[in-house]
N, C-alpha and C positions, 0 to 999 in steps of 0.2 A: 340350792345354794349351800356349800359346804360352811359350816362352822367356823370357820378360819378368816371367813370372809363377812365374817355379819358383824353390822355396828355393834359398839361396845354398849352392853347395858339393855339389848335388845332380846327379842324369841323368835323361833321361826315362825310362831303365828304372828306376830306385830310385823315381821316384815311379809307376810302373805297378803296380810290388812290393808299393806300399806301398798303391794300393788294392785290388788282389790279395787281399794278406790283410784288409782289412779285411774284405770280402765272407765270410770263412772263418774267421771269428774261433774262437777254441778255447771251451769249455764256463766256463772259469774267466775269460775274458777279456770275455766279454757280461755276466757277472753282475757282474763289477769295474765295466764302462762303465755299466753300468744305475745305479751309484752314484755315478760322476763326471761324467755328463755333465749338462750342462742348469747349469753351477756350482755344486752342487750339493754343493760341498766350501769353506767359508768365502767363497764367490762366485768362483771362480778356474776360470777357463775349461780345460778339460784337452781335447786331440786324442789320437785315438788311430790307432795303425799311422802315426807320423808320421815323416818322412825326417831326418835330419838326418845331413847329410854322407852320407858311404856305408854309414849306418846307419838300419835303421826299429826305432823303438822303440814298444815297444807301446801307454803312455799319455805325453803329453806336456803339462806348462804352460808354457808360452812364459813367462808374466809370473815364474815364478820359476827358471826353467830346472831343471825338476823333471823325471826321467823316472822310469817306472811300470814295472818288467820282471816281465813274467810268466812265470816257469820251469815245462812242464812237463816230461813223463819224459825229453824228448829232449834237455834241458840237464845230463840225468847225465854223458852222454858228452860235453859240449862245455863244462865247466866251465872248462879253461884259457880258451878262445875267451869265454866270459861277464866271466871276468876283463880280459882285455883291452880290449875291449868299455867295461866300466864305466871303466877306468881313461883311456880316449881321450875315452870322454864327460866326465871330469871335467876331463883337460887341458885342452878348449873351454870350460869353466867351469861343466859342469851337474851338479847333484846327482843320485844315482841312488839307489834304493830297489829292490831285489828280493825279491820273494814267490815261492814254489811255487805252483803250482796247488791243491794241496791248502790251502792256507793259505785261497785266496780260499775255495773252496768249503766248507772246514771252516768257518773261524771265519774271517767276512767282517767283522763285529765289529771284531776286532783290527788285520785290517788297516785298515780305514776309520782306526781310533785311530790309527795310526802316521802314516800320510798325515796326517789334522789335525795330527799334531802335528808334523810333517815342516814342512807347509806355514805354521803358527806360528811356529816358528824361521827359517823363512826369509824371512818378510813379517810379524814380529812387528805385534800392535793398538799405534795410537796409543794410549797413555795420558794421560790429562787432557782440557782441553777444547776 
């Protein structure tokens, strides 16, 4: 990938990472993308394993600055590091939502609700005509 072409704030190793894991995606993270991709959520294009800064997040909308973090067992132990995490992504100005893994897979239901309604509040419908 030529330099001209790589997110801003990024490295060529954070975007090798980042399709790294895509290639490796976890069990709760294919079943989440199998529902966001294609716009497939109020028409709002989502990337997923995407870099931003020296950070790859798991799902991403550019158009609302929305990130998607899927926690599974190994964020029991990195719960400070999750925090920080969200709270540097909001600095940059993006909103952040975290699910468990069990969440997607149990009741993928609810999360989908939360995401609509996430992505509502944040690109409310024109009303009227």
């Amino acid at each position: 990938m030529k330099d001209s072409h790589r997110i801003p704030g990024t490295t060529k190793e954070i975007e090798q990472a980042a399709r790294t894991l895509r290639k490796g995606a976890t069990q709760a993270e294919k079943i989440l993308w199998h529902s966001l991709r294609n716009r497939q959520i109020l028409g709002f294009k989502f990337r997923r394993q995407h870099p931003i800064g020296n950070f790859i997040v798991d799902f991403y909308c550019p158009q609302l600055k929305l990130v998607i973090e899927v926690d599974g067992s190994i964020h029991d132990n990195q719960q400070e590091y999750d925090q920080y995490r969200s709270e540097k992504l909001k600095e940059f100005g993006h909103y952040v939502l975290r699910f468990t893994s069990n969440q997607v897979i149990d009741d993928l239901a609810s999360v989908l609700e939360k995401i609509t309604q996430t992505t509502q509040t944040l690109f409310p419908p024109v009303l009227g005509g």
